[in-house]
PyMOL commands that place a pseudoatom at each C-alpha (Angstrom):
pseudoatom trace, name=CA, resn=UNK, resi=1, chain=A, elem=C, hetatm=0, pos=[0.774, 16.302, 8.616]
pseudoatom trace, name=CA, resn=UNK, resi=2, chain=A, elem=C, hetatm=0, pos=[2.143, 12.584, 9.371]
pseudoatom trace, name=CA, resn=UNK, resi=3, chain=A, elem=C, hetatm=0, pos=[5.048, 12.441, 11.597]
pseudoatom trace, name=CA, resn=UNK, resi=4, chain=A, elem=C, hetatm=0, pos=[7.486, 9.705, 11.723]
pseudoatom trace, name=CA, resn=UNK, resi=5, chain=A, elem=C, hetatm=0, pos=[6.457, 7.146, 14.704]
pseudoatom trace, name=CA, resn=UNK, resi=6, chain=A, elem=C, hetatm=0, pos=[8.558, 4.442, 14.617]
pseudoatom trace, name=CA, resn=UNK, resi=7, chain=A, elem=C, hetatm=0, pos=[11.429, 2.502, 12.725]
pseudoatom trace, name=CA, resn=UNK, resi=8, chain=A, elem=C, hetatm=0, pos=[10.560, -1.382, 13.654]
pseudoatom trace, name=CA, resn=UNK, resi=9, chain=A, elem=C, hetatm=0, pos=[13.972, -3.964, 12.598]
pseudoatom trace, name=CA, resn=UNK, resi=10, chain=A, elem=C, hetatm=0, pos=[13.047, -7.175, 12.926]
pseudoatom trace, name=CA, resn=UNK, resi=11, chain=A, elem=C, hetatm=0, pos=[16.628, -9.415, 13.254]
pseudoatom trace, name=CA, resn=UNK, resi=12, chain=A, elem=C, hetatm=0, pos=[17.633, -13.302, 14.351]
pseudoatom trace, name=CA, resn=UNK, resi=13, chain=A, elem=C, hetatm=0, pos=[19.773, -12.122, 17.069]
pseudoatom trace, name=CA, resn=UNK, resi=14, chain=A, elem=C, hetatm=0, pos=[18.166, -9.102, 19.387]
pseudoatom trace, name=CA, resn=UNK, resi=15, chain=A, elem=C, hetatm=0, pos=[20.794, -9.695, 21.724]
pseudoatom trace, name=CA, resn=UNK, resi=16, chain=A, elem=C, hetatm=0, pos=[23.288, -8.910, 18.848]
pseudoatom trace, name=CA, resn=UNK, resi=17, chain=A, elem=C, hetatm=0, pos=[21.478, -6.247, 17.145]
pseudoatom trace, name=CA, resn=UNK, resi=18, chain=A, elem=C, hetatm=0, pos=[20.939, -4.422, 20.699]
pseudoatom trace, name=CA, resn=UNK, resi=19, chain=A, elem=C, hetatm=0, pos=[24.343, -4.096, 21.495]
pseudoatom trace, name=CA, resn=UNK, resi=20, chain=A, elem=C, hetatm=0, pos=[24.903, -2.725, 17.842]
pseudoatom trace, name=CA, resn=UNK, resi=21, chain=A, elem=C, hetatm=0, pos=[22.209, 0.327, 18.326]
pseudoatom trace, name=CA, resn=UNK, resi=22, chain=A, elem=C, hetatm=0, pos=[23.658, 0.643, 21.931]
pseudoatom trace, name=CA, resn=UNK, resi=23, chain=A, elem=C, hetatm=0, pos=[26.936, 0.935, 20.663]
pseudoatom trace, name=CA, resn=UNK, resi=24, chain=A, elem=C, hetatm=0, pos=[25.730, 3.087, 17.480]
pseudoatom trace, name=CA, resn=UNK, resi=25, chain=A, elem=C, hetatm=0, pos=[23.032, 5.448, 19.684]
pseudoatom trace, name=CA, resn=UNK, resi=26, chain=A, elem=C, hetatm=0, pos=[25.257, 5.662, 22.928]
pseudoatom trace, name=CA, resn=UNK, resi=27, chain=A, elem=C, hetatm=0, pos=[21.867, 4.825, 24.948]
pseudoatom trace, name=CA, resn=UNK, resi=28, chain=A, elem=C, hetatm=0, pos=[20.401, 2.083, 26.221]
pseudoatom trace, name=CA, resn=UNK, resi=29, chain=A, elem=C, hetatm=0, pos=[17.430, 0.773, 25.661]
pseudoatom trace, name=CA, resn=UNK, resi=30, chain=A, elem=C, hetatm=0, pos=[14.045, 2.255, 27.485]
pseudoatom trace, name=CA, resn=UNK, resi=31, chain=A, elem=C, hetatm=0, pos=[12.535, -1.148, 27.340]
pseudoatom trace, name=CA, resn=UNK, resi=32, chain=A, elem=C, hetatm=0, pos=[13.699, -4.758, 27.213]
pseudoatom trace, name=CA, resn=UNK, resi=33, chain=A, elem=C, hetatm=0, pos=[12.358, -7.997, 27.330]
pseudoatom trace, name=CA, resn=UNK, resi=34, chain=A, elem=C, hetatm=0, pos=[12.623, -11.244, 25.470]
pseudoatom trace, name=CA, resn=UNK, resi=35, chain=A, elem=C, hetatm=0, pos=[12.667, -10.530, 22.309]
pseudoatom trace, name=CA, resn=UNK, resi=36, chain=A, elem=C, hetatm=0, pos=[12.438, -7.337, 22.106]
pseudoatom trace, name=CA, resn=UNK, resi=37, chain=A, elem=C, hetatm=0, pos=[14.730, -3.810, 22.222]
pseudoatom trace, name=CA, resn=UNK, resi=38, chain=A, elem=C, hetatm=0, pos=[12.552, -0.457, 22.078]
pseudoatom trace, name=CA, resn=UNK, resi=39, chain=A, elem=C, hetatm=0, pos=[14.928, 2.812, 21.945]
pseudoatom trace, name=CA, resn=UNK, resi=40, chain=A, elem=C, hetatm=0, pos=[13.397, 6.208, 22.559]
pseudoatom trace, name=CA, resn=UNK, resi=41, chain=A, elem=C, hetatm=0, pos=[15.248, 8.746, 19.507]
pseudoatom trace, name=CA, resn=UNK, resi=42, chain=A, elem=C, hetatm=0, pos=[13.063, 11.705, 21.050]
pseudoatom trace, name=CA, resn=UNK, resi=43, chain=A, elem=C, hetatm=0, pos=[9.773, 10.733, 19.868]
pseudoatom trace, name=CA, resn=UNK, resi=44, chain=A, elem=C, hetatm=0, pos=[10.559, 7.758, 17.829]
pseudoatom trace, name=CA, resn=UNK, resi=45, chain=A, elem=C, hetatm=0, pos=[10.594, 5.010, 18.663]
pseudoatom trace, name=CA, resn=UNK, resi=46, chain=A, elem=C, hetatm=0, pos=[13.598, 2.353, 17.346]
pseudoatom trace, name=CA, resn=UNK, resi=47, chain=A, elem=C, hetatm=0, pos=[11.591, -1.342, 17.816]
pseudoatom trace, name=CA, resn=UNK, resi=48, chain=A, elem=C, hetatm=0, pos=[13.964, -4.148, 17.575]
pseudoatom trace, name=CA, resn=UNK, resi=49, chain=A, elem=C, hetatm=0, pos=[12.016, -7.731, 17.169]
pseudoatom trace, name=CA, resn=UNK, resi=50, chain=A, elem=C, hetatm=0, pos=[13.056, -11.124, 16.652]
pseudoatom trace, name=CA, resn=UNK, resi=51, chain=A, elem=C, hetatm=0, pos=[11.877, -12.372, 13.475]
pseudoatom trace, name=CA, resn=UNK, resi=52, chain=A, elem=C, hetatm=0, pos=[8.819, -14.839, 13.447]
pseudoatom trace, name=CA, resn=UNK, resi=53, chain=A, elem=C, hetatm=0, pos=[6.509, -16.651, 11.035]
pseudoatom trace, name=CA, resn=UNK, resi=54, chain=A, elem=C, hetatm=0, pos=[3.106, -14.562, 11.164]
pseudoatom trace, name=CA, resn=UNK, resi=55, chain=A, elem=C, hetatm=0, pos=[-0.168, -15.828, 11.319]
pseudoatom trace, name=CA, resn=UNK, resi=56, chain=A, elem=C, hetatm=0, pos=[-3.036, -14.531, 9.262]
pseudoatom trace, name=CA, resn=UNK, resi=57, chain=A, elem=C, hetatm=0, pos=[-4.260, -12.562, 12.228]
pseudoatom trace, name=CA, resn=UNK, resi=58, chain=A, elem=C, hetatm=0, pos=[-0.231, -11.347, 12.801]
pseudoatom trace, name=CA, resn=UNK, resi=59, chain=A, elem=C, hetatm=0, pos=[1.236, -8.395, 12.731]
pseudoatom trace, name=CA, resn=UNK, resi=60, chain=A, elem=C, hetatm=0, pos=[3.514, -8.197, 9.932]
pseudoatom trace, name=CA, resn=UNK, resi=61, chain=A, elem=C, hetatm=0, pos=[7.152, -9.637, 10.701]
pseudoatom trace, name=CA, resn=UNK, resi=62, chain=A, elem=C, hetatm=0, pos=[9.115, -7.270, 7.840]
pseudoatom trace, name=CA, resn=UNK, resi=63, chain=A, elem=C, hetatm=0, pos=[11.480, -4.219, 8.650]
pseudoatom trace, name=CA, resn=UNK, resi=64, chain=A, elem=C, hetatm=0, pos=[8.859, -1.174, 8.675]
pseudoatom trace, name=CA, resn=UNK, resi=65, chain=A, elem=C, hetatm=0, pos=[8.411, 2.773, 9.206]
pseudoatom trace, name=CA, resn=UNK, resi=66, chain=A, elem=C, hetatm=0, pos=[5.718, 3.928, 10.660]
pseudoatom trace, name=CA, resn=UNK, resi=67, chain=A, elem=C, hetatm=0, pos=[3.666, 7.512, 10.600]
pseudoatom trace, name=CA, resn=UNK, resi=68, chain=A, elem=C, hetatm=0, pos=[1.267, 8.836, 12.816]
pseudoatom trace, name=CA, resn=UNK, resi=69, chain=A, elem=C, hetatm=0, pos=[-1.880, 10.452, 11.690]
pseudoatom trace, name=CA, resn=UNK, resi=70, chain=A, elem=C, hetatm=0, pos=[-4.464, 11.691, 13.155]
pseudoatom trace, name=CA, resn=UNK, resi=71, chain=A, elem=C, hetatm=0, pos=[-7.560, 9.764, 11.598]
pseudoatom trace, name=CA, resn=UNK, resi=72, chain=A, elem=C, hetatm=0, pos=[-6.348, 6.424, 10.841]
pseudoatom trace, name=CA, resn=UNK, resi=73, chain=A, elem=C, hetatm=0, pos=[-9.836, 5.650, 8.146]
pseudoatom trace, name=CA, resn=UNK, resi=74, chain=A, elem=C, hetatm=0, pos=[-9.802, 9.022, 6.771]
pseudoatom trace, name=CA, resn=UNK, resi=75, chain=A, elem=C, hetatm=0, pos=[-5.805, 8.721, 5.911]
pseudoatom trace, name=CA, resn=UNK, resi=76, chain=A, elem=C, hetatm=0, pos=[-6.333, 5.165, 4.539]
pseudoatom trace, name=CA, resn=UNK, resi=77, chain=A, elem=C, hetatm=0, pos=[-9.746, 5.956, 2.559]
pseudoatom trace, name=CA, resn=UNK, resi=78, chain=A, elem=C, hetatm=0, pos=[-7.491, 8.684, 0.805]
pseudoatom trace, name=CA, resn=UNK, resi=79, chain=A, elem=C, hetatm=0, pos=[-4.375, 6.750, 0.140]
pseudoatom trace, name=CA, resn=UNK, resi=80, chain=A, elem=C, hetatm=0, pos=[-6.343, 4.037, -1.972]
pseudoatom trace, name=CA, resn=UNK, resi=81, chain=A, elem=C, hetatm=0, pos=[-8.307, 6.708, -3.707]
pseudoatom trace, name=CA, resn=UNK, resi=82, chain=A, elem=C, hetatm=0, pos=[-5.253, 7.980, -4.740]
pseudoatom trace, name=CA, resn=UNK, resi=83, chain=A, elem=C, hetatm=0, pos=[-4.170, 4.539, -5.956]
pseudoatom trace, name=CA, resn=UNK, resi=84, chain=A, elem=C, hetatm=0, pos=[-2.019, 3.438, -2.856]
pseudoatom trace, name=CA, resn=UNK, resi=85, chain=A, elem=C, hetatm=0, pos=[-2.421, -0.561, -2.269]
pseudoatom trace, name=CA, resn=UNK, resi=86, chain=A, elem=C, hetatm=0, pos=[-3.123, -1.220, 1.585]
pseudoatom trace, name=CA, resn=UNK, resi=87, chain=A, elem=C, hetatm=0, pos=[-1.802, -4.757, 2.796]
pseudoatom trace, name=CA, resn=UNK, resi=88, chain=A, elem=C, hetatm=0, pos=[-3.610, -4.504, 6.098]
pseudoatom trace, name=CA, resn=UNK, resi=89, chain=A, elem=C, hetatm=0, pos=[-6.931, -2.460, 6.473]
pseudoatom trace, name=CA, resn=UNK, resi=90, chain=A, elem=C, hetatm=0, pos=[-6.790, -0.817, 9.592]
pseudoatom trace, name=CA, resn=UNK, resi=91, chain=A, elem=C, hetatm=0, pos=[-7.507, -2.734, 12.675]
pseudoatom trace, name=CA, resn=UNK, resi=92, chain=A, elem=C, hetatm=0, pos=[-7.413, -2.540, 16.658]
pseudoatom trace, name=CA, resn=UNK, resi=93, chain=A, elem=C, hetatm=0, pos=[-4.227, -4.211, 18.785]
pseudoatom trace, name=CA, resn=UNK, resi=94, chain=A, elem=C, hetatm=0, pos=[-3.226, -4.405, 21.902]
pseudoatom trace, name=CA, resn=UNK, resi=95, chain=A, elem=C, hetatm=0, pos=[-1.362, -1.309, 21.592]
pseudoatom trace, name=CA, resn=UNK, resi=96, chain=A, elem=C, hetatm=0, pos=[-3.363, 0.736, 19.519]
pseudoatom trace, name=CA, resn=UNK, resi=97, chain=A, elem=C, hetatm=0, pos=[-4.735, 0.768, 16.205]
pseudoatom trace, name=CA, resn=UNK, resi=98, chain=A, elem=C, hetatm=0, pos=[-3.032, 0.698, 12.730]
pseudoatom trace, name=CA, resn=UNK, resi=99, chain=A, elem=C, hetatm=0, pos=[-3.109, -0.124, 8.819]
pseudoatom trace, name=CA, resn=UNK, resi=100, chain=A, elem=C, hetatm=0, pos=[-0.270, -1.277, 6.582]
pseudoatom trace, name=CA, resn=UNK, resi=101, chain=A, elem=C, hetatm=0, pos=[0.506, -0.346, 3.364]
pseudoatom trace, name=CA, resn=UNK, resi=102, chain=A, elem=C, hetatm=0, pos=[2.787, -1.134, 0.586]
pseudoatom trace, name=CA, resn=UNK, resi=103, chain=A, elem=C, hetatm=0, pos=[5.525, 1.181, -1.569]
pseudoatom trace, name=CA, resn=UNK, resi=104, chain=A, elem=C, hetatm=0, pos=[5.131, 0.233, -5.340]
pseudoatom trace, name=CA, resn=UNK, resi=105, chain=A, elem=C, hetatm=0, pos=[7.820, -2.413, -6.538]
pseudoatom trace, name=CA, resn=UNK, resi=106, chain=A, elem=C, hetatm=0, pos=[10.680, -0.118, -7.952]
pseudoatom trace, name=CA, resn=UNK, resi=107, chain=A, elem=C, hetatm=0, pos=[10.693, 2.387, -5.332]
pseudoatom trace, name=CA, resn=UNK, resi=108, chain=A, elem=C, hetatm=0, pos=[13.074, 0.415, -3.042]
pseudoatom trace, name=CA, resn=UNK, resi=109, chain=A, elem=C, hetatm=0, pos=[13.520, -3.009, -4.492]
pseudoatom trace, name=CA, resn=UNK, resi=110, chain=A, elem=C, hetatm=0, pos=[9.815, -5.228, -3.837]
pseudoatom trace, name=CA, resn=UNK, resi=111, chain=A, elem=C, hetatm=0, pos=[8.414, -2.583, -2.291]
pseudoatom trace, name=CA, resn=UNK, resi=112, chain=A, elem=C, hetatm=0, pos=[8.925, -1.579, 1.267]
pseudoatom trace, name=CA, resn=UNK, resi=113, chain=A, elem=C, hetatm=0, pos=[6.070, -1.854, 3.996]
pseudoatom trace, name=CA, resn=UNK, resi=114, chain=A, elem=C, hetatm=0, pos=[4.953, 1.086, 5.464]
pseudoatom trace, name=CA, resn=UNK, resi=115, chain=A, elem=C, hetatm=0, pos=[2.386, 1.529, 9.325]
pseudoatom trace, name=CA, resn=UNK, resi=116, chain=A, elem=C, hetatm=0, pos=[0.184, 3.984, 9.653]
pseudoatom trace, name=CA, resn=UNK, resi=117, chain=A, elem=C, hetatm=0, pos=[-1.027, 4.501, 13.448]
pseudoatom trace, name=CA, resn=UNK, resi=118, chain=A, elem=C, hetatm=0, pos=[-3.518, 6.485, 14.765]
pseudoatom trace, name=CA, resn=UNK, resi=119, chain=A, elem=C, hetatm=0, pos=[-2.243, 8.948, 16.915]
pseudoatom trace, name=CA, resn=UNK, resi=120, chain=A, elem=C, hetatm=0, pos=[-2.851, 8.983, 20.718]
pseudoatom trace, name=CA, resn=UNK, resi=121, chain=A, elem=C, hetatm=0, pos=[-4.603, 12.741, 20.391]
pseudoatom trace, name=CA, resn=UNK, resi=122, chain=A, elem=C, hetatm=0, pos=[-5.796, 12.257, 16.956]
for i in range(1, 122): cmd.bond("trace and resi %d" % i, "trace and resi %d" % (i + 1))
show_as sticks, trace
zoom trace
């Protein structure tokens, strides 16, 4: 079963938007550097990013969920043979590895971008 992962903002101001979760959460952040804010809600992870203009090889810049599953291909392979449109096929980072994939248009405005990581022990 997919777990919830991550809830990635991505603002103008992460100075601004930090102190507003702070505030909010009553916690600081776990990590902080230039622009960036990660918050730890016991297990998931809060990322707050400042907003850039992404290359083609880019993560996307767009507010995001994310869910963990345990085999990234198999989980993707399934979503588009049940009809699911993928807007990034899945792919190594720095960090790990992931795949991004799109709600349809209706189900919260233009349709909302959703991750998909590969868990650590999947």
């Amino acid at each position: 079963m997919p777990q919830l992962r991550e809830i990635a903002r991505f603002v103008d101001d992460v100075d601004a938007a930090t102190a507003f979760y702070e505030a909010l959460l009553g916690c600081a952040p776990v990590q902080r550097s230039e622009g960036i804010a990660i918050f730890d809600l016991d297990g998931i992870t809060l990322l707050i990013h400042r907003r850039y203009d992404p290359g083609p090889d880019d993560l996307p810049c767009e507010d995001h969920i994310a869910f963990a599953v345990d085999d990234l291909d198999a989980a993707v392979a399934g979503f588009i043979e049940r009809g699911g449109r993928v807007e990034r096929p899945p792919r190594d980072w720095d960090w790990g590895r992931s795949a991004y994939v799109r709600e349809p248009v209706g189900v919260t405005g233009a349709g909302a971008l959703v991750e998909l990581q590969e868990s650590v022990d999947g």
